[in-house]
Wavefront OBJ file of the C-alpha trace (Angstrom):
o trace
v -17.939 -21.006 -39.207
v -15.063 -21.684 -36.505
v -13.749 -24.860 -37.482
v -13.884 -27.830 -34.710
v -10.466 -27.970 -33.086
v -9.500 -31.393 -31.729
v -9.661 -30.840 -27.791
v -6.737 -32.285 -26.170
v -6.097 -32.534 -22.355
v -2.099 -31.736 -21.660
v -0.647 -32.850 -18.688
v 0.838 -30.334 -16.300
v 2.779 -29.786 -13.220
v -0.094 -29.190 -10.472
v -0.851 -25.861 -9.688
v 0.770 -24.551 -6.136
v -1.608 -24.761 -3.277
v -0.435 -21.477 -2.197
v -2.555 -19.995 -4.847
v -5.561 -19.077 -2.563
v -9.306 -18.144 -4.511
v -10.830 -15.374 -2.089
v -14.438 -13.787 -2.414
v -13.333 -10.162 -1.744
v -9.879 -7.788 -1.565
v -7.301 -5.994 0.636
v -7.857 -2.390 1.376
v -5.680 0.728 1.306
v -5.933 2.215 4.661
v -8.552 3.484 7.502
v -10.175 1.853 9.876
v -12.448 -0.185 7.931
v -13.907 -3.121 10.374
v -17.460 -1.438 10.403
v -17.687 -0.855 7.207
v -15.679 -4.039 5.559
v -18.634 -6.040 7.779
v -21.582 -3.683 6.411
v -20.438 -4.496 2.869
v -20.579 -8.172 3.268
v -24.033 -7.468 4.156
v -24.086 -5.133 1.130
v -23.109 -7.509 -1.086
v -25.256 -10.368 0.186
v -28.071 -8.905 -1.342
v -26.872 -7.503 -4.702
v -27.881 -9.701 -6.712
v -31.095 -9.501 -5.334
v -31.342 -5.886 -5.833
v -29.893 -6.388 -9.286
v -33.198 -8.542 -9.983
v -35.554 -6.770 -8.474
v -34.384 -3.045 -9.996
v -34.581 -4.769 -13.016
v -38.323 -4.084 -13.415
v -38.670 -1.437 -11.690
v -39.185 1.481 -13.878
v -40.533 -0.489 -17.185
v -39.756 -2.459 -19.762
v -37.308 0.386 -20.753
v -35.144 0.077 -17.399
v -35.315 -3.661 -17.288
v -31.803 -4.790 -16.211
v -31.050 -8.533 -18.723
v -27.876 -9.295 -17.090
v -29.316 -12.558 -15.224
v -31.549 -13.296 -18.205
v -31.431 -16.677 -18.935
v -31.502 -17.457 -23.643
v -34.551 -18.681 -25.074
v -33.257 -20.873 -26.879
v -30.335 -23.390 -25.579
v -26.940 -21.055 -26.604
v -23.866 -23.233 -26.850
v -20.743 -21.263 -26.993
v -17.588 -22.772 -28.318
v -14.425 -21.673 -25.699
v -11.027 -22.251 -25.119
v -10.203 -23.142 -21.652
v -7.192 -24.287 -19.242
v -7.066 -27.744 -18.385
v -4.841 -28.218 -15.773
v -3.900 -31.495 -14.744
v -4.709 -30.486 -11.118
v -8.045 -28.891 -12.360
v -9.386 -32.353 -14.406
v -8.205 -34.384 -10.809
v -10.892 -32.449 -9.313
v -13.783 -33.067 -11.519
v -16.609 -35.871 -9.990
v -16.856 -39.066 -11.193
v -18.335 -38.795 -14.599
v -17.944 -35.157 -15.225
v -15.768 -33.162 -17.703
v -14.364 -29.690 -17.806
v -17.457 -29.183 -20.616
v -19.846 -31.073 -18.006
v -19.625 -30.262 -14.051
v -20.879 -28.792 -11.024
v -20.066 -24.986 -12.617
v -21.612 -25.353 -16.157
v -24.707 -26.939 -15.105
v -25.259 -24.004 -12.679
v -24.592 -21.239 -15.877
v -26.905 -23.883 -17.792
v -29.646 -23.991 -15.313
v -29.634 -20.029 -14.932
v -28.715 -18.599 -18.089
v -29.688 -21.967 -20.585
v -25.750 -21.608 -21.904
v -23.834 -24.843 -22.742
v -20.545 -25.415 -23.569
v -17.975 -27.175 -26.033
v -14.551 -26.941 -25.841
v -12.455 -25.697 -29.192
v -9.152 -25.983 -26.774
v -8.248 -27.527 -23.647
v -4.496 -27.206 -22.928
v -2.366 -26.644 -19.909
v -0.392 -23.684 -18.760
v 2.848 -23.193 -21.238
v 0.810 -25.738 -23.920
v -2.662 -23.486 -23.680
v -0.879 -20.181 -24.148
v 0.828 -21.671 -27.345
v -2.930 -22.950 -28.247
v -3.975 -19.702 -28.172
v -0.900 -17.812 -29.903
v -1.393 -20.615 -32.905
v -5.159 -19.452 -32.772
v -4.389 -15.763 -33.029
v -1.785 -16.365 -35.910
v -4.079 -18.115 -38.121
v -7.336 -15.570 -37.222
v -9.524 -18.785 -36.047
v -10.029 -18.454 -32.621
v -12.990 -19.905 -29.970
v -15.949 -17.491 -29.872
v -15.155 -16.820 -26.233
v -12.012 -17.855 -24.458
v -9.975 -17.366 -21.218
v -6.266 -15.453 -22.902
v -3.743 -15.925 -19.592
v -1.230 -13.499 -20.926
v -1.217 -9.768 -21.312
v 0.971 -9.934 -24.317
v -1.568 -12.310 -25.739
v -4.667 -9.883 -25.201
v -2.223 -7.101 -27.252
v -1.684 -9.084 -29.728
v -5.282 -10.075 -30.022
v -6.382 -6.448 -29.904
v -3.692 -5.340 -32.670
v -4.740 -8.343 -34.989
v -8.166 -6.901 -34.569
v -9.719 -10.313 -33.800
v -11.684 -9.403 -29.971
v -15.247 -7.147 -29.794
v -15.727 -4.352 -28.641
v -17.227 -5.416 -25.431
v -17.824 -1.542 -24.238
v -21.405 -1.773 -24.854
v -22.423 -4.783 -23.644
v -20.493 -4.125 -20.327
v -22.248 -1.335 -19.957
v -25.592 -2.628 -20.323
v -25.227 -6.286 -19.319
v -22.682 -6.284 -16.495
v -24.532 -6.312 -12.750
v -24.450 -3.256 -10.088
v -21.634 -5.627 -8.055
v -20.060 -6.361 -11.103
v -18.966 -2.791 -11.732
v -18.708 -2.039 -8.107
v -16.047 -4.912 -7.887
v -14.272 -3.043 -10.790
v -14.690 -0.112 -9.557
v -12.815 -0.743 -6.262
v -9.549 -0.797 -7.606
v -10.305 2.832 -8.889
v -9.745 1.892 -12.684
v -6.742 -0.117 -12.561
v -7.840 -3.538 -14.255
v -10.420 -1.950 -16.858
v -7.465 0.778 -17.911
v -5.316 -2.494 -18.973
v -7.758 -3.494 -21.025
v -9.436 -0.540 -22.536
v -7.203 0.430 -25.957
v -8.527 3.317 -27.918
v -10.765 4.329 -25.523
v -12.699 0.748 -26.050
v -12.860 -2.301 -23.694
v -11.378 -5.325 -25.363
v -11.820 -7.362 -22.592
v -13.652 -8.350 -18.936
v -10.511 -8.945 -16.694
v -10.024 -11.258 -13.856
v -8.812 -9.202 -10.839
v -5.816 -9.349 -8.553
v -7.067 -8.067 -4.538
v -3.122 -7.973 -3.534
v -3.223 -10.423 -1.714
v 0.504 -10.424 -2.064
v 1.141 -7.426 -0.046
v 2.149 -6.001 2.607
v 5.405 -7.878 3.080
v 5.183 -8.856 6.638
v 8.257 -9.359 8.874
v 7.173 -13.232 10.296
v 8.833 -13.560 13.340
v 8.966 -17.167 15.562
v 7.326 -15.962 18.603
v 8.429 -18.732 20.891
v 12.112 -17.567 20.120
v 11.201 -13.852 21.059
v 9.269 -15.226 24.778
v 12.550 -17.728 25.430
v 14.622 -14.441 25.120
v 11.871 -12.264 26.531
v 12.152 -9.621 23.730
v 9.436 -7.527 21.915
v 10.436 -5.511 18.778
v 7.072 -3.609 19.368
v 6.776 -1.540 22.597
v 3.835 0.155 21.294
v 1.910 -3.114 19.840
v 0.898 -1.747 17.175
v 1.928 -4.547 14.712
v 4.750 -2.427 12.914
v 8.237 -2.562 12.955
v 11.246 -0.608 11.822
v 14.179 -2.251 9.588
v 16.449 -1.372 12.810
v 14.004 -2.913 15.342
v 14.182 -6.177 13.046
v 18.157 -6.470 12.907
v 17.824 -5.888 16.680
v 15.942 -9.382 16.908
v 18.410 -10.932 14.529
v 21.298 -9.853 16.654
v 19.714 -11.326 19.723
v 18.868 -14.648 18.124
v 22.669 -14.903 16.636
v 24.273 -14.155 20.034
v 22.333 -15.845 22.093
v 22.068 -18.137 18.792
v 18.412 -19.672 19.944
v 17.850 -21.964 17.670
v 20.910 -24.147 19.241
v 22.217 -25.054 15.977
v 23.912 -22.096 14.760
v 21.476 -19.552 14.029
v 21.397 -17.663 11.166
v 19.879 -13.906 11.871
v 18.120 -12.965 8.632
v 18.334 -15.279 5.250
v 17.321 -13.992 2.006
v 16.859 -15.718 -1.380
v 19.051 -15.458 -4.566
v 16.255 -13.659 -6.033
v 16.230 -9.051 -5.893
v 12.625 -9.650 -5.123
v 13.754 -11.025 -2.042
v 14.857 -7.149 -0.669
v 11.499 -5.470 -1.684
v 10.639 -5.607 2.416
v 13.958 -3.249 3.280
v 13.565 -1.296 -0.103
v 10.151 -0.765 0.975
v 11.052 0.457 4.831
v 13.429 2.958 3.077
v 10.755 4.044 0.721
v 11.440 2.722 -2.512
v 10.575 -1.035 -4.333
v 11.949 -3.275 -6.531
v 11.514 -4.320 -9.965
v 8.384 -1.971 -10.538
v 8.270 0.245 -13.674
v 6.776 3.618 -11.886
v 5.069 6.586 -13.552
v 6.361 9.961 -12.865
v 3.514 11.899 -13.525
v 5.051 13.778 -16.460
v 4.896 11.557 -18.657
v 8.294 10.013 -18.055
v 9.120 6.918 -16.235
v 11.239 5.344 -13.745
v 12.389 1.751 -13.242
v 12.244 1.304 -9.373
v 15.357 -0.878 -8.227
v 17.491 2.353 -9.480
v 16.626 4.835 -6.808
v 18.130 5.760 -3.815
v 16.010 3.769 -1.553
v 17.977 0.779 -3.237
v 21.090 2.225 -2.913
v 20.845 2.206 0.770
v 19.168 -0.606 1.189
v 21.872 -2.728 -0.360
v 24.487 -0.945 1.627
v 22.337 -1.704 5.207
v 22.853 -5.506 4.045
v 26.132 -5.001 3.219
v 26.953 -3.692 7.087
v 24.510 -6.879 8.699
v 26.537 -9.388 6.276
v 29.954 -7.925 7.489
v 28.119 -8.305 11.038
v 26.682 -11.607 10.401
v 23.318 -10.693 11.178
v 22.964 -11.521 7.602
v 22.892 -14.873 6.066
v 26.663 -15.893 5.548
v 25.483 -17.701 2.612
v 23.773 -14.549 0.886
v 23.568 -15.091 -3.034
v 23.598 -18.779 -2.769
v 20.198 -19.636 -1.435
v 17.147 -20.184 -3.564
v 13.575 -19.586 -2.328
v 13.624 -23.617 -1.188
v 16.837 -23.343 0.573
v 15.423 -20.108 2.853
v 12.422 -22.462 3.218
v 14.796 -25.209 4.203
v 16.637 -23.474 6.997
v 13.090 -22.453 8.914
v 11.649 -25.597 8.953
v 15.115 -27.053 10.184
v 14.976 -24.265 13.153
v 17.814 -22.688 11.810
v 16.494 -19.456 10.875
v 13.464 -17.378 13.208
v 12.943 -14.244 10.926
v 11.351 -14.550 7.520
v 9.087 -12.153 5.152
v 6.068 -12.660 3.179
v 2.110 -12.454 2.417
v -0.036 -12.751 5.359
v -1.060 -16.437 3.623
v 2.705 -17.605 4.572
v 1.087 -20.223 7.528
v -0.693 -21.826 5.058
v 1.760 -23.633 2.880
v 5.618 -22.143 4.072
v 4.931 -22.312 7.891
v 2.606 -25.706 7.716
v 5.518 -27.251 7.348
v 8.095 -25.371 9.800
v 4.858 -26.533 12.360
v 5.330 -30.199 11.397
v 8.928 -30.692 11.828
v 8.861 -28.343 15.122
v 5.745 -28.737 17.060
v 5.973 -25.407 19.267
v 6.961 -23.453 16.659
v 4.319 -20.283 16.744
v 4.635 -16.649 14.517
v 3.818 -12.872 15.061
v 3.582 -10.790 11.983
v 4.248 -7.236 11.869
v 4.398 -4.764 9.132
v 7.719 -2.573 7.702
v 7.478 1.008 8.495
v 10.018 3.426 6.756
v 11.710 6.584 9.029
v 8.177 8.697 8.635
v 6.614 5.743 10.048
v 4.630 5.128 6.809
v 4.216 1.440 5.022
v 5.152 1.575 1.574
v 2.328 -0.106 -0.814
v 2.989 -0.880 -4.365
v -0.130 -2.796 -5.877
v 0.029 -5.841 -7.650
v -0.863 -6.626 -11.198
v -4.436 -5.752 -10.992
v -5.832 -8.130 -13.460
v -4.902 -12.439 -13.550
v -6.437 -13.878 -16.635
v -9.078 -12.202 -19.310
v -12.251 -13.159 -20.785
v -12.441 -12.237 -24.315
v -15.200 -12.842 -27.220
v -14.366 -13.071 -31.049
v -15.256 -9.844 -33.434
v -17.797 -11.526 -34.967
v -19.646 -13.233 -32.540
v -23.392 -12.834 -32.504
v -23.905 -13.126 -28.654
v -20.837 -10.970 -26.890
v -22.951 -10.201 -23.936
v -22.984 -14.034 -22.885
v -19.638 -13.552 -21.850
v -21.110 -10.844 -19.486
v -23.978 -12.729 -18.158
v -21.832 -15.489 -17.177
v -19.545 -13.000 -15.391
v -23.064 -11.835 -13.263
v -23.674 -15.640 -12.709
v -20.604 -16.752 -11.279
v -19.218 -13.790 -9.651
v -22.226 -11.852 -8.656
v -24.944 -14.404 -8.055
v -23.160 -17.972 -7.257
v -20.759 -15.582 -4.724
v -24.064 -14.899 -2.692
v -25.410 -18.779 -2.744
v -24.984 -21.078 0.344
v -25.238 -24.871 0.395
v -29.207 -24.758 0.765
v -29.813 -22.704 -2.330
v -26.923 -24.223 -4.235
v -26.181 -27.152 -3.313
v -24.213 -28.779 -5.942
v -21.758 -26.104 -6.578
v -21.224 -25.420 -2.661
v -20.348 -28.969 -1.856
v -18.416 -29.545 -4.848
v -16.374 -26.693 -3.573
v -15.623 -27.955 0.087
v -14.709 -31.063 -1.289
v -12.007 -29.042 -2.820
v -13.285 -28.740 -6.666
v -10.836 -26.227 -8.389
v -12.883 -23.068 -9.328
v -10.535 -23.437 -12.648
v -13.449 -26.390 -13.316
v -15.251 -22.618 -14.157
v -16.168 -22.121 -17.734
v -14.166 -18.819 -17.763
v -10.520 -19.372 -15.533
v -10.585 -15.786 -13.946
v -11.244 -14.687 -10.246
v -13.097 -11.313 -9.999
v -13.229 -10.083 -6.281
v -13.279 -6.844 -4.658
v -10.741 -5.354 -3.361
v -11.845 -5.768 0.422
v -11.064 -9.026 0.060
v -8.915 -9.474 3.030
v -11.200 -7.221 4.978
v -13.741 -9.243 5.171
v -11.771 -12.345 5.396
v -10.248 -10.951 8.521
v -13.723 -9.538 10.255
v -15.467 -12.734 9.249
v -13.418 -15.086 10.899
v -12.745 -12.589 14.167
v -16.498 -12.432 14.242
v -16.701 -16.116 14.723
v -13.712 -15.949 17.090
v -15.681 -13.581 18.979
v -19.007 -15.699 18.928
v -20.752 -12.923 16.525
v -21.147 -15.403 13.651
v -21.246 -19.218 13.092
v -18.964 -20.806 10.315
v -21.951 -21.289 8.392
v -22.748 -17.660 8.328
v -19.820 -16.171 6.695
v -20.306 -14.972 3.188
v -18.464 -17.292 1.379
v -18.219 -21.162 0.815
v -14.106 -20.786 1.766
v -14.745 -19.259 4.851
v -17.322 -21.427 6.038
v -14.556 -24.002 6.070
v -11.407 -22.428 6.985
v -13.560 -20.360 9.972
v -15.218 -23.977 11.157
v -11.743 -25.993 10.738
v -9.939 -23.077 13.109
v -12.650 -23.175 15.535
v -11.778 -27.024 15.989
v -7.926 -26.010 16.168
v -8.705 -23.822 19.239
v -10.639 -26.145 21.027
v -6.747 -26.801 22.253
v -4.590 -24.886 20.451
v -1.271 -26.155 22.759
v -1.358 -29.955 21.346
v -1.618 -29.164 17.382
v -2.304 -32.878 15.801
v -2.248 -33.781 12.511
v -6.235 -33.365 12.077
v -6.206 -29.763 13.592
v -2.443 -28.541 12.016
v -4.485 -26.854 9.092
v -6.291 -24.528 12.004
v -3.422 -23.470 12.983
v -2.310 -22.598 9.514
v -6.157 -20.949 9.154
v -6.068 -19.147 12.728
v -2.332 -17.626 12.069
v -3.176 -16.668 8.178
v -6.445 -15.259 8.585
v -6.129 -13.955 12.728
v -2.112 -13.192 12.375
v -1.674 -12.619 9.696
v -4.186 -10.434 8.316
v -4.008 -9.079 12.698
v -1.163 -6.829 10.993
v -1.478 -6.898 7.119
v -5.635 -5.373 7.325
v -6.489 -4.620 10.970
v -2.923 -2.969 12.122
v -2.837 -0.995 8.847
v -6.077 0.444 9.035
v -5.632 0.980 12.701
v -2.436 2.625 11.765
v -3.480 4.828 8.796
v -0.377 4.688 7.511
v -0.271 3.013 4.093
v 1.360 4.475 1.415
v 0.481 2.647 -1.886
v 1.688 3.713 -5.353
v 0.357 2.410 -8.160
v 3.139 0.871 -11.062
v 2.746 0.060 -14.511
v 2.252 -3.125 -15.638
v 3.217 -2.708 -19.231
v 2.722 -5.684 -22.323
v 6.008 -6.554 -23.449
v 6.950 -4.456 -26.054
v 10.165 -4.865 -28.628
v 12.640 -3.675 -26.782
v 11.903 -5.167 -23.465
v 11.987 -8.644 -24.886
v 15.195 -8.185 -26.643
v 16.452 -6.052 -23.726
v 15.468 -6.759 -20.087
v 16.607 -10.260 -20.001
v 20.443 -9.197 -19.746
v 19.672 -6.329 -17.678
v 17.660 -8.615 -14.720
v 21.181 -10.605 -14.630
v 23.282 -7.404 -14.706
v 21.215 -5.801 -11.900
v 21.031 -9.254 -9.578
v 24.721 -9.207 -9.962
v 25.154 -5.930 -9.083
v 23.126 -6.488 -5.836
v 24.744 -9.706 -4.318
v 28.196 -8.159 -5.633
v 27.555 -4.943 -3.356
v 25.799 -6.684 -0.500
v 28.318 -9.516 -0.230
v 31.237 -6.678 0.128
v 32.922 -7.650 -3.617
v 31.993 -4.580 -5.056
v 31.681 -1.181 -3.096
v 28.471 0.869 -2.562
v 29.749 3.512 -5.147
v 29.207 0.775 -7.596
v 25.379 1.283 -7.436
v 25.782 4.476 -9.746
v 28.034 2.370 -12.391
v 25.193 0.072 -11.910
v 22.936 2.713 -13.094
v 24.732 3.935 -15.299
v 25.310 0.331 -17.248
v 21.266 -0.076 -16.612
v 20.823 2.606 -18.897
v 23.112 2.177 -21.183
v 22.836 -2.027 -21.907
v 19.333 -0.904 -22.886
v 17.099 0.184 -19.949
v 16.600 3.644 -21.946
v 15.597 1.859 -25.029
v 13.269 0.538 -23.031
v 12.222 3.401 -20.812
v 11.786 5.357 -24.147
v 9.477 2.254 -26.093
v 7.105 2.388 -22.919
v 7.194 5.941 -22.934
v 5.762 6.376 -26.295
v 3.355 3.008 -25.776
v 1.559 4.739 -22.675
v 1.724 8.041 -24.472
v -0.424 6.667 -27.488
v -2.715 3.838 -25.654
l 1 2 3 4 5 6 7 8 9 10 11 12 13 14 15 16 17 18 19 20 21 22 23 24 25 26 27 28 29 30 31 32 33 34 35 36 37 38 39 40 41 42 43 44 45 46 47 48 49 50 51 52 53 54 55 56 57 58 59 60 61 62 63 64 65 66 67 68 69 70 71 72 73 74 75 76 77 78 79 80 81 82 83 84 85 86 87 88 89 90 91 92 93 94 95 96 97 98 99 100 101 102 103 104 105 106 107 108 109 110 111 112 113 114 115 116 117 118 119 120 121 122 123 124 125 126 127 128 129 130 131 132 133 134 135 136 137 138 139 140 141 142 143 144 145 146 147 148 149 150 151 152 153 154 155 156 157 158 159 160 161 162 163 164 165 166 167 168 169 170 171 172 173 174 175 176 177 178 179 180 181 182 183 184 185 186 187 188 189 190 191 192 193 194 195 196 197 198 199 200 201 202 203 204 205 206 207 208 209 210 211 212 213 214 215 216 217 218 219 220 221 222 223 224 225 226 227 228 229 230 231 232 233 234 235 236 237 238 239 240 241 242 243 244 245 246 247 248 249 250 251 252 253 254 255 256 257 258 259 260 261 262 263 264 265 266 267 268 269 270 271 272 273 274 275 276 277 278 279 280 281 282 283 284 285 286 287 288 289 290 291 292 293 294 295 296 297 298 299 300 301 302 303 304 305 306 307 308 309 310 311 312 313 314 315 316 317 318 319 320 321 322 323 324 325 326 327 328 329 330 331 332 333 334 335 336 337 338 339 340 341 342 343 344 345 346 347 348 349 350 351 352 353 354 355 356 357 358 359 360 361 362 363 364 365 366 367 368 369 370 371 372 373 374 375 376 377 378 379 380 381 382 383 384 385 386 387 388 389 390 391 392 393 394 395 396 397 398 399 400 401 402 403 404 405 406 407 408 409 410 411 412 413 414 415 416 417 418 419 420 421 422 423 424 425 426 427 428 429 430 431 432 433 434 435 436 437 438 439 440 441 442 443 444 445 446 447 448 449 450 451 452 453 454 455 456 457 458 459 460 461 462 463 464 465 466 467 468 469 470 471 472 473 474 475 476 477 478 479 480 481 482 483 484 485 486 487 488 489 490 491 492 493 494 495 496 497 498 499 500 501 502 503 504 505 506 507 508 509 510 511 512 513 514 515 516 517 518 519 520 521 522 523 524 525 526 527 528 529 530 531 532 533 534 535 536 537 538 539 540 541 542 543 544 545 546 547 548 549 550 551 552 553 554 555 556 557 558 559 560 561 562 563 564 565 566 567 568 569 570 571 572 573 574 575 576 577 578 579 580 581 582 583
């Protein structure tokens, strides 16, 4: 019997409220409006049908994924605890005892107690103390993908295969099944699944090229003749140039400013076909670590010529992430590049200090005119269960419950949880801290709220609680969207996010047709790498401010490569080699 760990509540920085929690994820190309709107309506009713098919040839055929326990089933679980999450909770609830729990308790007759509540850094320790000793929670949320290895290889998880199989709901496996395999292949070892994984819609990417649109209309420029919400690298430094010379900002304007970070160059690695920092399979077995190709080699000498023209950033390889951040909202700096979720949190506040401050986003097309796509980490978090435990397919039915059935309730049929959540409840308040959405996501996040632009739908239509609010809050933004006030600021950030934003990250793109994704590795880190890649990150960021900044030449890039290799980047290549050769 699992021995009663002392629960314990561990104070934590609060989560960023860029982190968005979305009901459905981006797609990879064609003109998908139609059909992104037809599977809202889709999914809508799949829970339904799951219900109602369940009966419908026999006893034999009936589906026991929504079937609520006989007899009251309290499962012991280890669960963030977030200081963020717990300020969120209603008066009188606990993370054992809220507006999520009561719903799994009133449909499935589940309760929960806690074996471990811990925060971030403290929880993942939890945990690795929990798999050292063998005595983990029957069911738990593991927030690491090193953890789930080392889980799997201490042979302490079940073999969830079956009950996935039998248990999990039509939308279930349809929302796994849209990323073609990705998240289940991370957690299937031996040809069994270990675990049920949260999922990742990329709702990171494209990089989009933001660009202050009341800076291009002052110097009457466009970057896009053909309006079709993508730009070249060239047609970018041609803006920069402009806003230098003519320097619009009146202060001194700085062209293009990039972090201290290589992440920071993934847009121009991407418009000359490459990426950064992704480990790539070959497709012979053999692979590649991104940030050596050629595409990087070139890209780094391009910023190299635009820093020796000052289009770049005089100040390249100083800057962190909040000094960038700094020089927008002080209307210093009109060019920056990010997720199509930027208004929300980064440009809120460039809005605020500079009231007529307004965007355009376009996406980065290389010389064949394509967009290069790398997904993101497909999976967030995982659900696991403990060998021995007598109920694994709880863990299942919860997964129906809250990401099947509670994604398809409104504020009539569920009240609690739907006003708890537009009050701003974290969904981390969830017995299970994952997000499982499809990847349309930011389809039908963009053709919901054009169809209430467009008068199609009301606010309280949409499909999901989020929408309802962000759709209704931008509606009262455009009621005059020239005098933004402090009670309508967040519609702007809504309208330029979810119109804008996603106007050239989903709608341009599929109008377009001309993503090109690739698909990396997202490997556990294995010996090697964690004795290895720490020295090599610093050798390779050095290497790329040294060659952009002019103190090395570009014909250091294949020293560079060379000293990759040879520091331990083949030791490492080699250990993955083998890893994916034998998973």
């Amino acid at each position: 019997m699992l021995m009663r760990r002392a629960k314990r509540i561990i104070s934590c920085a609060v989560l960023s409220t860029a982190v968005l929690t979305m009901t459905a994820c981006g797609n990879t190309g064609g003109d998908t409006n139609s059909a992104s709107e037809t599977q809202v309506a889709q999914d809508n009713t799949q829970s339904n049908d799951n219900k109602e098919n369940a009966s419908s040839n026999g006893d034999e055929a009936a589906f026991k994924g929504f079937e609520p326990y006989e007899d009251e089933l309290n499962i012991h679980i280890g669960r963030l605890a977030s200081q963020h999450t717990v300020s969120t909770l209603l008066p009188g609830d606990t993370l054992e005892d809220n507006p999520y729990t009561r719903y799994v308790t009133d449909n499935l007759n589940i309760t929960f107690t806690d074996e471990i509540e811990a925060a971030d850094e403290d929880y993942k320790n939890n945990i690795a103390l929990a798999t050292s000793s063998g005595d983990i929670p029957e069911m738990f949320t593991v927030t690491s993908y090193d953890t789930l290895v080392d889980l799997v290889e201490s042979d302490l998880l079940c073999d969830l295969t079956d009950v996935y199989n039998e248990y999990a709901s039509d939308y279930i496996k349809k929302i796994y099944d849209s990323f073609e395999g990705r998240g289940l292949d991370m957690v299937t070892f031996d040809g069994k699944l270990m675990a049920l994984p949260g999922t990742n819609a990329d709702n990171g990417v494209p990089t989009l090229c933001w660009i202050r649109k009341d800076w291009l209309d002052k110097l009457n420029i466009n970057p896009d003749e053909d309006g079709d919400l993508c730009v070249s690298y060239e047609e970018i430094a041609d803006v920069a140039r402009a806003f230098v010379k003519e320097d619009v900002s009146g202060k001194g304007t700085i062209g293009i400013a990039m972090s201290d970070g290589i992440g920071d160059a993934e847009w121009i690695a991407n418009a000359n076909g490459g990426f950064v920092g992704k480990w790539l399979d070959n497709g012979d077995g053999t692979i590649s670590w991104s940030t050596l190709s050629d595409a990087n080699k070139k890209s780094w000498e391009i910023l190299h010529q635009w820093f020796e023209e000052g289009i770049l950033d005089p100040q390249f390889g100083t800057r962190t992430y909040e000094d960038v951040t700094a020089l927008l909202i002080d209307n210093k700096c009109g060019i920056a590049f990010g997720a199509w979720h930027m208004p929300d949190w980064r440009f809120s506040h460039v809005k605020d200090a500079n009231p007529e401050a307004e965007y355009i986003a376009y996406t980065i097309k290389d010389s064949t005119g394509k967009v290069n796509l790398a997904h993101e980490n497909p999976t967030n978090n995982f659900i696991v269960v403990r060998k021995d435990y007598e109920h694994p397919e709880a863990a299942v039915k919860i997964q129906n419950v809250l990401f099947d059935e509670l994604v398809h309730e409104t504020l009539d049929t569920a009240p609690e949880v739907m006003s708890f959540v537009q009050n701003g409840g974290d969904n981390f308040t969830k017995p299970v801290q994952i997000e499982c959405l499809p990847s349309t996501t930011k389809d039908v996040y963009f053709n919901e709220h054009q169809a209430v632009l467009k008068g199609e739908l009301k606010p309280e239509d949409t499909s999901t609680a989020e929408n309802k609010n962000s759709s209704s809050i931008m509606l009262e933004y455009l009621k005059d969207p020239e005098n933004v006030t402090e009670e309508t600021r967040t519609g702007w950030s809504f309208y330029n996010s979810r119109i804008v934003g996603l106007g050239a990250a989903i709608d341009g793109l599929n109008k377009n047709g001309n993503a090109n994704w690739v698909s990396p590795l997202y490997p556990p880190t294995l010996e090697a790498m964690e004795q290895k890649k720490a020295a090599l990150d610093t050798l390779e960021l050095k290497a790329y401010i040294q060659i952009v900044t002019g103190e090395q030449p570009i014909e250091y890039f294949e020293q560079y490569k060379q000293d990759w290799m040879d520091y331990g980047g083949a030791d490492i290549i080699a250990e993955m080699e083998e890893y994916y050769a034998n998973k």
